[in-house]
Structure formats: structure tokens, C-alpha cells
C-alpha positions in Angstrom: -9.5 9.9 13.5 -7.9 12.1 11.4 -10.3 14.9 10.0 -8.3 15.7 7.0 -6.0 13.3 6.5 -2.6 14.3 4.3 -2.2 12.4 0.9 0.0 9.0 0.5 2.2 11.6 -1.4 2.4 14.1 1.6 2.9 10.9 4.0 5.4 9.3 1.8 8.0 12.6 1.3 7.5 13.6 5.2 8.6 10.0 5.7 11.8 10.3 3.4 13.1 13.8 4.2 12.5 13.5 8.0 13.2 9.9 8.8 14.7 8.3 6.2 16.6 11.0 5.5 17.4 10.2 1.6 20.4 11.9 0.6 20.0 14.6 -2.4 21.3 12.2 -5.5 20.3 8.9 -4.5 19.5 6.1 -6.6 16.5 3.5 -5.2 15.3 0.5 -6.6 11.9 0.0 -5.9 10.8 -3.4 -4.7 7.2 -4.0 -7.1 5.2 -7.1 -7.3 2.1 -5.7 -9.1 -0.1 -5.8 -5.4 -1.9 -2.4 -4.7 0.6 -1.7 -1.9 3.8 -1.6 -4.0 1.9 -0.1 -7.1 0.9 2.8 -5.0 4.8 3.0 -3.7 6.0 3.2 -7.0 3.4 5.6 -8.3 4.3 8.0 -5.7 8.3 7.5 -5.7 7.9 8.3 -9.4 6.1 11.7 -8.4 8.5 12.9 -5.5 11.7 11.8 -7.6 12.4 15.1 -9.3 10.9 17.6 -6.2 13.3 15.5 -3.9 16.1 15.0 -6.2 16.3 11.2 -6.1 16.4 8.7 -8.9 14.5 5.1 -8.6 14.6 2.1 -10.9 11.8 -0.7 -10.4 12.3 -4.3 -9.8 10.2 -7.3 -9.6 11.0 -11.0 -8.1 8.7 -14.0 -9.7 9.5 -16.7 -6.8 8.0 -19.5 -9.4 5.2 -20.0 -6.6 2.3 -19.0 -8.9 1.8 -19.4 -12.8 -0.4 -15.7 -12.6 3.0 -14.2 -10.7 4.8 -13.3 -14.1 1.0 -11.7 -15.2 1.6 -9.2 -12.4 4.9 -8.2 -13.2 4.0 -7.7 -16.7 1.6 -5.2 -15.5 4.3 -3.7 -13.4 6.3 -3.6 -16.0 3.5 -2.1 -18.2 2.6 0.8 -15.9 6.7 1.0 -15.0 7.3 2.2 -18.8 4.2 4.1 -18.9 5.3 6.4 -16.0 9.1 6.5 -17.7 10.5 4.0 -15.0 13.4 1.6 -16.0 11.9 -1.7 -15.0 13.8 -5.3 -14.7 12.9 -8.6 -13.0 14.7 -11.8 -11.4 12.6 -15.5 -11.3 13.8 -17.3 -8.0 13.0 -21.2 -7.0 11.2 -21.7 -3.7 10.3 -25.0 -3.1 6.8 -25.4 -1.3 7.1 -26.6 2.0 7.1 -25.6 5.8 7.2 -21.7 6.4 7.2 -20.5 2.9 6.5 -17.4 3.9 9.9 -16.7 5.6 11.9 -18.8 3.0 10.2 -16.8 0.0 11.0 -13.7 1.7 14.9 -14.6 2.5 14.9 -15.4 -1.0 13.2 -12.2 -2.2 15.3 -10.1 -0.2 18.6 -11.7 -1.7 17.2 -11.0 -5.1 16.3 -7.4 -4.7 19.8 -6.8 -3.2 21.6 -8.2 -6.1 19.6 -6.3 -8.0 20.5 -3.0 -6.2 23.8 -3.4 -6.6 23.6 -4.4 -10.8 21.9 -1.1 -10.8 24.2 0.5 -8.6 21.4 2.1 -6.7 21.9 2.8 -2.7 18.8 1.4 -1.4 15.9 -0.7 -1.4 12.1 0.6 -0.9 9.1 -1.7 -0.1 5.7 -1.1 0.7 5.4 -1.8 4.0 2.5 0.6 5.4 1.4 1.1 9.0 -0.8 -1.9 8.9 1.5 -3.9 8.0 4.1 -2.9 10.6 1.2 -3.3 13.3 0.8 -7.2 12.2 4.0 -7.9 12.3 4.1 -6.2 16.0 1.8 -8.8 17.2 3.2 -11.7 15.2 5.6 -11.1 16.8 4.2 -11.1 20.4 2.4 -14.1 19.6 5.2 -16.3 18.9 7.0 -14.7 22.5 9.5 -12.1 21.1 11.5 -9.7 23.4 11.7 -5.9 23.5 14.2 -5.6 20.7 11.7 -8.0 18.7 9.1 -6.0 18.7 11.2 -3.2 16.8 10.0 -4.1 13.5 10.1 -2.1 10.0 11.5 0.8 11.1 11.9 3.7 8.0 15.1 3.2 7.6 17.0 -0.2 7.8 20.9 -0.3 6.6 20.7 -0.3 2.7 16.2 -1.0 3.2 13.9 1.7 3.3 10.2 2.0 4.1 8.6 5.2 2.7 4.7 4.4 3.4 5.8 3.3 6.9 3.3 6.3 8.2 1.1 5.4 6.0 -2.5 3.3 6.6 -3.6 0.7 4.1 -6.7 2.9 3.5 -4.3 5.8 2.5 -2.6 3.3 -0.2 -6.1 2.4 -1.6 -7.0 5.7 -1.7 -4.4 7.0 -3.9 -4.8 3.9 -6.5 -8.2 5.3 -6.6 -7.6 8.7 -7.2 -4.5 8.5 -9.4 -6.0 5.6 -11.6 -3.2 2.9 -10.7 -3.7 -0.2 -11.9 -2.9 -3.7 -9.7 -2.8 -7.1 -9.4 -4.5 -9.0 -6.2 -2.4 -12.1 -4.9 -4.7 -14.6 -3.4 -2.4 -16.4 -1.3 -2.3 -13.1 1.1 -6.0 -14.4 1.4 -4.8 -17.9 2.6 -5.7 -18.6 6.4 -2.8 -21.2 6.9 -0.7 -18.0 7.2 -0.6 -16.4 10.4 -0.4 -13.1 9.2 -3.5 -13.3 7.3 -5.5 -14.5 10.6 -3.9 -11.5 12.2 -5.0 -8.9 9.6 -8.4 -11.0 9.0 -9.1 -12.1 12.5 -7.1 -10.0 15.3 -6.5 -6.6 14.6 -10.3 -5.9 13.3 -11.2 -7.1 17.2 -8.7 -4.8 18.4 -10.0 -2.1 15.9 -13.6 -2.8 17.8 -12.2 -2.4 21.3 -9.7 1.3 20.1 -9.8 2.5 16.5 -6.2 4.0 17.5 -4.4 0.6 18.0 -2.5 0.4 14.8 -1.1 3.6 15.6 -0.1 2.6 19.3 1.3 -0.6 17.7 3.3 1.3 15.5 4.3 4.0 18.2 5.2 0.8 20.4 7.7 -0.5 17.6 9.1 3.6 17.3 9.7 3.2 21.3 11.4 -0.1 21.1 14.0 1.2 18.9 16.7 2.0 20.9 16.6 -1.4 22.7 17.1 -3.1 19.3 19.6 -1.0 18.5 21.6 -1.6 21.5 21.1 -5.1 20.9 23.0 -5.0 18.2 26.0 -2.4 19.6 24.3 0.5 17.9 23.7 3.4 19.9 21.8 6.6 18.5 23.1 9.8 19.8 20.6 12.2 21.1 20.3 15.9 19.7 22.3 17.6 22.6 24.9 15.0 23.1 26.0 15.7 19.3 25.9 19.8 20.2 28.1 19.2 23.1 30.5 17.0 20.9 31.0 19.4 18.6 31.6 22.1 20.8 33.9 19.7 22.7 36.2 19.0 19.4 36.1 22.6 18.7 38.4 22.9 21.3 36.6 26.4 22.8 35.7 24.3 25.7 39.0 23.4 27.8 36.7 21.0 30.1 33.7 18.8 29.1 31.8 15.9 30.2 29.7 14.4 27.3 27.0 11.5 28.6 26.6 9.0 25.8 23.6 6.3 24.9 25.1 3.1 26.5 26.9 4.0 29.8 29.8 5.8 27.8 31.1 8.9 28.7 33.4 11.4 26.7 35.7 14.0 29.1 38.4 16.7 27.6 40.4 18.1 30.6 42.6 20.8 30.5 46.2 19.8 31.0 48.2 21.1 33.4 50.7 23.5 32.5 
């Protein structure tokens, strides 16, 4: 265990300069539903906006699932204002039926991206902590994913970012606490028809019992899976040295080169013959 564990503030702008690498300027709508997990993400954007030089608007998406849904926004939208955040919200229709879960989400995701783009911002943060990314690791086992799979919630995703990534559900309650931030509980996370709420409930606490560290390795497993999910996709990452050696290679002050590159390609500059 950690024996003095750094704040959700510490974890959160370590997350953001380092990984996510948020450009100086940006704009970031901030996915909030009212839960603790996305109160305690906008509580702590709103903090590191000005030291980072960032900007963040909040949104919330009512997916017409639950008449105490538009309560918790309201209280979103109540602490939003109170901590001089611009606030807005979009009601979506999900039926009920077979896997609401995912369908809610697709649906979500849609909303907060329209939204992104009314208020012109450049990305999209949600809560997602280490916990969470852990569960989703062994969903994700459990219904027979590959190694690219397994690569789930990384920091930085396209236009999606993850800023409590490195951070433990018991860091995100422990800020709420300390900073006085008020939330809303959804029952339905509560609901043991959902896998993901055996798997939190259930699963990881055994795990927990047999190595306190296995949220971590989970988490470390998504980190070194990566790569794979990347190339899955034709992305390739380019190490540290490869990009040095490219550089010096365009500069032109080397007349021959050889540059190995992720994915089998190779860069050469040869010096022509006279």
C-alpha cells in the first residue's frame, strides 16, 4: 500500500500533463451525471483549470431511464454554478430491453460528443478511475476477449479523456469528503443483473483477499496491452529514440541512417553517389 498517498488533485494533473498530455488552451467538456465519481472529476478539473491553462464546460445526459435522473443533474447543475462552471444537459430515449447497459452508453457517448462540438470544446473527460478500468479488464476476460481487448480506458482516447484513470475509488471518495462535494447515488449501479456490478461486488473483493495489488496489475496489464490494440487498428506509437534518430535523419547532418520503426517498417537515407 501506499504510505502517503498523493491527493485525487496530484493524481488527476500528473495524469493530464504526462499522459494525456492536454495542450495549453484547451477546451473540455466534462461528462457529469451527479454520481460521486464524476462530481469528484469535476470538482478537481475546476481546480487545475487555471494552474494548467485549460478551460472545461460541464454536461449532463438524462437517458429517461429513471424519474430521480433529472434530480441529479439538477444537483450537478447546482454545484456546476456554484463553482463558476457553464453547465448544460441533453434527455436521450433508451428503451428498456436486453443489454441496456451498452445501448445507454452508445447513446451517452453520442450525446456528449454533440455536445462537445456545440461547445466547440476539444475533448471529452469521464470519471473513469482505476477500479473501474480493472472491472472492465476482467469483463472483458470473462466474455473471451483477445489481447487488444483487454486494452481498455486508456488516458487518452481520440477526442475522450480519462483524468482519474490513476486514480482508486477510495481516492475519489476521499476528496468528496475532504472538499465537501455533494452527490447523488444511482441505484441501478447496485443491480446484480449487471455483470459489472457482480464483478465490483463479487470478484474483485476475492481477488483483493488473495493480492491487495490486483487492481493495479490489472490496470498495468491494460498499460502493456496497448501497443497490441493499437496495431490492431494500424496505429503504431513511436518510441523515444526512434523519433531522435528521425529528426536527426531529416536534418540532413546524417548522409546515412537506418531508422527501425514499431510495425516491421524501416526508414533508410543513403548518400547518393556522386
Amino acid at each position: 500500500m501506499r504510505s502517503h498517498p498523493p491527493t485525487l488533485l496530484k493524481l488527476a494533473e500528473r495524469c493530464l500533463r504526462d499522459e494525456i498530455r492536454l495542450e495549453r488552451g484547451a477546451r473540455v467538456l466534462v461528462a457529469v451525471s451527479g454520481g460521486p465519481d464524476s462530481m469528484a472529476l469535476l470538482d478537481a478539473l475546476a481546480a487545475l483549470q487555471a494552474p494548467l491553462h485549460f478551460a472545461i464546460v460541464a454536461h449532463g445526459v438524462d437517458h429517461g431511464l429513471r424519474a430521480a435522473a433529472a434530480g441529479e443533474l439538477d444537483l450537478a447543475e447546482a454545484q456546476a454554478k456554484k463553482i463558476g462552471v457553464p453547465f448544460a444537459r441533453t434527455k436521450v430515449d433508451v428503451e428498456p430491453g436486453g443489454d441496456l447497459q451498452a445501448r445507454a452508453r452508445k447513446a451517452r457517448h453520442a450525446a456528449l460528443d454533440a455536445a462537445r462540438k456545440r461547445a466547440r470544446a476539444d475533448f471529452v473527460a469521464t470519471a473513469h478511475h482505476m477500479d473501474d478500468r480493472a472491472e472492465t479488464v476482467l469483463m472483458r476476460i470473462l466474455r473471451g476477449a483477445g489481447a487488444s481487448g483487454l486494452a481498455v480506458l486508456p488516458p487518452r482516447d481520440e477526442r475522450l479523456i480519462r483524468p482519474l484513470i490513476r486514480a482508486r475509488r477510495a481516492d475519489v471518495l476521499l476528496h468528496l469528503e475532504r472538499h465537501d462535494v455533494p452527490f447523488a447515488r444511482d441505484p441501478s449501479n447496485e443491480e446484480v443483473r449487471f455483470l459489472r456490478t457482480r464483478v465490483r461486488r463479487e470478484v474483485l473483493p476475492l481477488l483483493e483477499s488473495l493480492d491487495p495489488s490486483i487492481v493495479a496489475h490489472l490496470s498495468a496489464l491494460a498499460d502493456d496491452l496497448a501497443p497490441a490494440r493499437e496495431e490492431a487498428a494500424g496505429l503504431y506509437r513511436i518510441p523515444r529514440a526512434a523519433r531522435v534518430a528521425l529528426a536527426a535523419l531529416a536534418s540532413g547532418k546524417r548522409p546515412r541512417a537506418t531508422v527501425l520503426l514499431p510495425g516491421g517498417l524501416v526508414v533508410r537515407r543513403e548518400k547518393k553517389k556522386a
